[in-house]
C-alpha angles and dihedrals in degrees: 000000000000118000147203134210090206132022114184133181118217100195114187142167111222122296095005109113116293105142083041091071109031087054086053097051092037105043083048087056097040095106098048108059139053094227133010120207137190120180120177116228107253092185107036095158087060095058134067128204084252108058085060104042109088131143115282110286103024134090133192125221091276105060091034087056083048097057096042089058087087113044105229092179134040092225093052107251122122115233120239106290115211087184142012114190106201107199127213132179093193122230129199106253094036122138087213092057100039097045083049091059087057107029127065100218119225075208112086116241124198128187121190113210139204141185093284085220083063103045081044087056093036087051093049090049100059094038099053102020097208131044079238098063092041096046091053095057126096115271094230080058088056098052099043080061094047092050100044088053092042093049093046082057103038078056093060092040080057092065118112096251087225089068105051131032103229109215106197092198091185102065118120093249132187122232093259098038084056097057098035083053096058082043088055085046092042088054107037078054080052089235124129126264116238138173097278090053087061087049097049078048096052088045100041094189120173123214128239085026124174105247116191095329100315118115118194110229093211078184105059093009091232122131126232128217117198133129100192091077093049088055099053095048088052092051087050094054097045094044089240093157096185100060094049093044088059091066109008098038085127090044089048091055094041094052089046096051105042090042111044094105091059104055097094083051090051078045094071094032080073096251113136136195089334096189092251098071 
Protein backbone atom coordinates (compact mmCIF):
# COMPACT_ATOMS: atom_id res chain seq x y z
CA UNK A 1 0.00 0.00 0.00
CA UNK A 2 1.36 3.32 -0.89
CA UNK A 3 1.54 5.96 1.85
CA UNK A 4 1.68 9.16 2.61
CA UNK A 5 3.44 11.43 5.94
CA UNK A 6 0.70 14.39 5.36
CA UNK A 7 -2.17 14.38 3.93
CA UNK A 8 -4.08 18.33 3.73
CA UNK A 9 -7.52 19.58 2.33
CA UNK A 10 -7.64 22.79 0.69
CA UNK A 11 -11.57 23.42 0.67
CA UNK A 12 -12.74 26.71 -1.47
CA UNK A 13 -15.43 28.16 -2.76
CA UNK A 14 -14.63 29.60 -6.54
CA UNK A 15 -12.19 32.26 -7.10
CA UNK A 16 -11.11 32.41 -3.62
CA UNK A 17 -7.56 31.20 -3.42
CA UNK A 18 -7.05 27.96 -4.13
CA UNK A 19 -3.93 27.86 -5.93
CA UNK A 20 -2.90 30.43 -3.31
CA UNK A 21 -2.86 27.92 -0.77
CA UNK A 22 -1.86 24.56 -2.38
CA UNK A 23 1.34 26.44 -3.77
CA UNK A 24 1.90 27.42 -0.44
CA UNK A 25 1.62 23.66 1.27
CA UNK A 26 3.33 22.08 -1.67
CA UNK A 27 6.39 24.53 -2.56
CA UNK A 28 7.09 24.35 1.58
CA UNK A 29 7.29 20.46 1.17
CA UNK A 30 9.10 20.43 -1.98
CA UNK A 31 12.60 19.31 -0.39
CA UNK A 32 11.35 16.55 1.66
CA UNK A 33 9.65 14.06 -0.67
CA UNK A 34 10.32 12.39 -3.41
CA UNK A 35 7.10 13.27 -5.06
CA UNK A 36 4.31 15.72 -4.20
CA UNK A 37 1.07 15.14 -5.28
CA UNK A 38 -2.48 17.23 -5.37
CA UNK A 39 -5.53 15.64 -6.79
CA UNK A 40 -9.10 17.67 -6.70
CA UNK A 41 -12.10 15.70 -5.43
CA UNK A 42 -14.17 14.94 -8.37
CA UNK A 43 -16.82 13.42 -6.26
CA UNK A 44 -16.98 15.38 -3.09
CA UNK A 45 -20.69 14.29 -2.19
CA UNK A 46 -19.37 10.51 -2.12
CA UNK A 47 -16.97 11.07 0.33
CA UNK A 48 -17.15 12.06 4.31
CA UNK A 49 -14.48 13.85 6.47
CA UNK A 50 -14.07 10.76 7.92
CA UNK A 51 -13.25 8.66 5.57
CA UNK A 52 -10.04 11.09 5.02
CA UNK A 53 -9.15 11.79 7.87
CA UNK A 54 -6.43 8.82 9.25
CA UNK A 55 -3.45 9.09 11.30
CA UNK A 56 -0.14 10.42 9.41
CA UNK A 57 1.20 7.78 7.25
CA UNK A 58 -1.26 6.00 6.70
CA UNK A 59 -3.89 6.01 4.08
CA UNK A 60 -7.52 4.01 3.70
CA UNK A 61 -8.90 2.39 0.27
CA UNK A 62 -10.15 5.39 -0.72
CA UNK A 63 -7.10 7.71 -0.87
CA UNK A 64 -4.91 4.83 -1.97
CA UNK A 65 -7.48 4.33 -4.98
CA UNK A 66 -7.00 8.18 -5.39
CA UNK A 67 -3.03 8.10 -5.81
CA UNK A 68 -2.94 5.17 -8.03
CA UNK A 69 -5.25 7.08 -10.53
CA UNK A 70 -1.95 8.62 -12.09
CA UNK A 71 0.54 6.32 -12.50
CA UNK A 72 4.01 8.13 -10.79
CA UNK A 73 6.00 5.25 -11.53
CA UNK A 74 6.20 2.78 -14.62
CA UNK A 75 6.31 -0.28 -12.34
CA UNK A 76 3.44 0.75 -10.54
CA UNK A 77 4.71 1.91 -6.81
CA UNK A 78 4.12 5.18 -5.55
CA UNK A 79 7.13 6.96 -4.32
CA UNK A 80 7.29 8.13 -0.73
CA UNK A 81 4.62 11.21 -0.45
CA UNK A 82 5.49 13.91 2.09
CA UNK A 83 1.76 15.71 1.09
CA UNK A 84 -1.04 15.16 -0.50
CA UNK A 85 -3.18 18.18 -0.91
CA UNK A 86 -6.64 16.87 -1.54
CA UNK A 87 -8.75 19.93 -3.26
CA UNK A 88 -12.29 20.63 -2.85
CA UNK A 89 -14.57 23.49 -4.30
CA UNK A 90 -17.66 22.64 -1.70
CA UNK A 91 -21.28 22.16 -2.92
CA UNK A 92 -24.50 22.35 -0.99
CA UNK A 93 -25.71 18.82 -0.67
CA UNK A 94 -22.14 17.37 -0.32
CA UNK A 95 -21.30 14.48 2.33
CA UNK A 96 -17.75 16.15 2.66
CA UNK A 97 -19.16 19.32 3.62
CA UNK A 98 -22.05 18.10 5.92
CA UNK A 99 -20.16 15.71 7.71
CA UNK A 100 -17.64 18.75 8.10
CA UNK A 101 -20.28 20.79 9.82
CA UNK A 102 -20.51 17.92 12.42
CA UNK A 103 -17.07 16.29 12.56
CA UNK A 104 -13.65 17.95 13.79
CA UNK A 105 -11.14 16.34 11.14
CA UNK A 106 -7.61 14.85 12.42
CA UNK A 107 -6.96 15.99 8.71
CA UNK A 108 -6.03 19.67 8.50
CA UNK A 109 -8.45 21.98 6.38
CA UNK A 110 -7.68 24.75 5.32
CA UNK A 111 -9.95 27.36 3.54
CA UNK A 112 -8.36 30.60 1.82
CA UNK A 113 -10.68 33.61 1.84
CA UNK A 114 -11.20 36.68 -0.02
CA UNK A 115 -13.31 39.84 0.03
CA UNK A 116 -16.71 37.89 -1.40
CA UNK A 117 -17.29 41.55 -3.84
CA UNK A 118 -13.76 40.39 -5.53
CA UNK A 119 -14.27 36.49 -6.11
CA UNK A 120 -18.03 37.84 -7.48
CA UNK A 121 -16.01 40.17 -10.01
CA UNK A 122 -13.23 37.51 -10.55
CA UNK A 123 -15.94 35.10 -11.28
CA UNK A 124 -17.77 37.57 -13.88
CA UNK A 125 -14.76 38.09 -15.47
CA UNK A 126 -14.00 34.92 -16.32
CA UNK A 127 -17.64 34.01 -17.20
CA UNK A 128 -18.41 36.99 -19.72
CA UNK A 129 -15.01 38.11 -20.70
CA UNK A 130 -15.86 41.53 -21.40
CA UNK A 131 -18.28 44.30 -19.29
CA UNK A 132 -20.04 44.23 -22.62
CA UNK A 133 -20.98 40.97 -22.58
CA UNK A 134 -21.93 41.12 -18.73
CA UNK A 135 -23.79 44.21 -18.91
CA UNK A 136 -25.81 42.89 -21.58
CA UNK A 137 -26.96 40.03 -19.71
CA UNK A 138 -30.07 39.82 -17.92
CA UNK A 139 -29.93 40.92 -14.59
CA UNK A 140 -31.66 37.75 -13.20
CA UNK A 141 -28.94 36.29 -14.77
CA UNK A 142 -26.44 38.81 -12.44
CA UNK A 143 -27.72 38.05 -9.41
CA UNK A 144 -28.03 33.92 -9.87
CA UNK A 145 -24.61 34.33 -10.23
CA UNK A 146 -24.26 36.60 -7.14
CA UNK A 147 -26.26 34.09 -4.89
CA UNK A 148 -24.65 30.84 -5.98
CA UNK A 149 -21.37 32.37 -5.24
CA UNK A 150 -22.71 34.01 -1.90
CA UNK A 151 -24.19 30.95 -0.78
CA UNK A 152 -20.70 28.68 -1.75
CA UNK A 153 -18.92 31.37 0.78
CA UNK A 154 -21.70 31.85 3.64
CA UNK A 155 -21.10 27.94 3.67
CA UNK A 156 -17.32 28.32 4.56
CA UNK A 157 -18.00 30.96 6.79
CA UNK A 158 -20.48 27.91 8.47
CA UNK A 159 -18.08 26.19 9.20
CA UNK A 160 -17.22 25.69 13.23
CA UNK A 161 -14.16 27.76 13.25
CA UNK A 162 -12.37 24.70 15.51
CA UNK A 163 -12.56 22.42 12.40
CA UNK A 164 -10.89 24.64 9.36
CA UNK A 165 -8.06 27.29 9.41
CA UNK A 166 -9.59 30.32 7.36
CA UNK A 167 -6.65 32.12 5.21
CA UNK A 168 -8.05 35.56 4.18
CA UNK A 169 -5.12 36.01 1.06
CA UNK A 170 -6.35 39.62 0.30
CA UNK A 171 -5.38 41.60 3.77
CA UNK A 172 -3.02 44.47 3.52
CA UNK A 173 -0.09 42.49 5.46
CA UNK A 174 3.34 43.62 6.72
CA UNK A 175 6.45 41.81 5.88
CA UNK A 176 6.56 40.21 8.95
CA UNK A 177 2.70 39.57 9.39
CA UNK A 178 3.01 37.82 6.00
CA UNK A 179 5.50 35.47 6.97
CA UNK A 180 4.24 34.86 10.73
CA UNK A 181 1.07 34.18 9.09
CA UNK A 182 2.56 30.90 6.57
CA UNK A 183 4.19 29.96 9.62
CA UNK A 184 0.51 29.99 11.43
CA UNK A 185 -0.76 27.84 8.02
CA UNK A 186 2.67 25.47 8.03
CA UNK A 187 1.96 24.71 11.29
CA UNK A 188 -1.78 24.44 11.58
CA UNK A 189 -0.82 21.38 8.04
CA UNK A 190 1.80 19.96 10.90
CA UNK A 191 4.85 20.39 8.20
CA UNK A 192 8.26 22.32 8.95
CA UNK A 193 9.03 25.82 8.10
CA UNK A 194 11.92 26.36 6.02
CA UNK A 195 13.68 29.37 4.12
CA UNK A 196 11.50 29.30 1.08
CA UNK A 197 8.53 29.51 3.19
CA UNK A 198 9.90 32.98 4.46
CA UNK A 199 10.43 33.99 0.52
CA UNK A 200 6.67 32.88 -0.79
CA UNK A 201 5.83 35.00 2.42
CA UNK A 202 7.88 38.07 1.45
CA UNK A 203 6.35 37.78 -2.24
CA UNK A 204 3.02 36.96 -1.45
CA UNK A 205 2.02 36.19 -5.25
CA UNK A 206 -1.14 34.81 -5.98
CA UNK A 207 -1.75 32.28 -8.93
CA UNK A 208 -3.91 32.62 -11.67
CA UNK A 209 -3.46 36.70 -11.06
CA UNK A 210 -4.97 39.53 -13.50
CA UNK A 211 -1.78 41.27 -15.11
CA UNK A 212 -2.48 44.65 -17.15
CA UNK A 213 -6.11 43.59 -18.29
CA UNK A 214 -5.41 39.87 -19.45
CA UNK A 215 -6.98 37.11 -17.56
CA UNK A 216 -5.61 33.34 -18.20
CA UNK A 217 -8.74 30.83 -18.87
CA UNK A 218 -6.85 27.66 -17.29
CA UNK A 219 -10.36 25.95 -18.64
CA UNK A 220 -10.41 26.67 -22.35
CA UNK A 221 -6.47 28.17 -22.34
CA UNK A 222 -7.60 31.23 -24.05
CA UNK A 223 -6.60 34.81 -22.73
CA UNK A 224 -9.04 37.71 -22.01
CA UNK A 225 -8.49 41.32 -22.58
CA UNK A 226 -10.48 43.43 -20.99
CA UNK A 227 -9.84 46.44 -18.83
CA UNK A 228 -13.43 46.99 -17.31
CA UNK A 229 -12.93 44.27 -15.01
CA UNK A 230 -9.46 45.56 -13.88
CA UNK A 231 -10.99 48.60 -13.06
CA UNK A 232 -13.50 47.40 -11.01
CA UNK A 233 -11.29 45.30 -9.05
CA UNK A 234 -9.23 48.18 -8.53
CA UNK A 235 -12.19 50.24 -7.40
CA UNK A 236 -13.06 47.38 -5.01
CA UNK A 237 -9.82 47.32 -3.50
CA UNK A 238 -9.46 51.07 -3.07
CA UNK A 239 -13.40 51.61 -1.66
CA UNK A 240 -14.09 53.92 -4.61
CA UNK A 241 -18.02 53.36 -4.44
CA UNK A 242 -18.80 55.24 -7.35
CA UNK A 243 -16.84 53.30 -9.91
CA UNK A 244 -18.27 49.75 -8.73
CA UNK A 245 -21.97 51.06 -8.45
CA UNK A 246 -21.75 52.05 -12.39
CA UNK A 247 -21.51 48.80 -13.26
CA UNK A 248 -22.14 46.40 -9.85
CA UNK A 249 -24.79 48.38 -8.29
CA UNK A 250 -27.01 44.61 -8.18
CA UNK A 251 -23.82 42.80 -6.93
CA UNK A 252 -23.32 45.59 -4.29
CA UNK A 253 -27.07 44.98 -2.88
CA UNK A 254 -26.83 41.47 -3.11
CA UNK A 255 -23.71 41.32 -1.20
CA UNK A 256 -25.13 43.59 1.20
CA UNK A 257 -27.94 41.92 1.67
CA UNK A 258 -26.76 37.79 1.87
CA UNK A 259 -23.91 38.74 3.93
CA UNK A 260 -24.91 41.24 6.54
CA UNK A 261 -24.83 38.62 9.52
CA UNK A 262 -21.45 37.92 8.87
CA UNK A 263 -19.94 40.91 9.00
CA UNK A 264 -18.91 40.72 12.55
CA UNK A 265 -17.52 37.40 11.50
CA UNK A 266 -15.61 39.19 8.37
CA UNK A 267 -14.87 41.60 11.26
CA UNK A 268 -12.51 39.21 13.00
CA UNK A 269 -11.33 37.71 9.90
CA UNK A 270 -9.43 41.42 9.65
CA UNK A 271 -11.36 42.61 7.13
CA UNK A 272 -12.56 46.47 7.73
CA UNK A 273 -15.26 48.89 6.19
CA UNK A 274 -15.13 46.63 2.53
CA UNK A 275 -17.43 49.23 0.31
CA UNK A 276 -20.25 46.89 0.23
CA UNK A 277 -21.33 47.19 4.02
Amino acid sequence: MSTCSHKAIVYSALHTGTWFAVDLLTEVSKEEADCREDKWIQHSDQTTIEEMSFPDGVTNKWIDNLLYQKDLQNDGLLPHIELLVLQAHQRKDSNLYQSLLTTKPEIPVIVPFRDPLLSINTRAWRECGSIENFLAQPIEDRKTRVRDQLASIIRLLRLPPEHIYILPIDLVRTENNRINTFKDVIKYAKLTSNERLVEQAKAWKPKNQTQNGVFVQQAFHKKIKDKGFLRIKEAILTNDIESILDCFGEEIQLTHTMLAYFIPQLKELGYKNLCWW
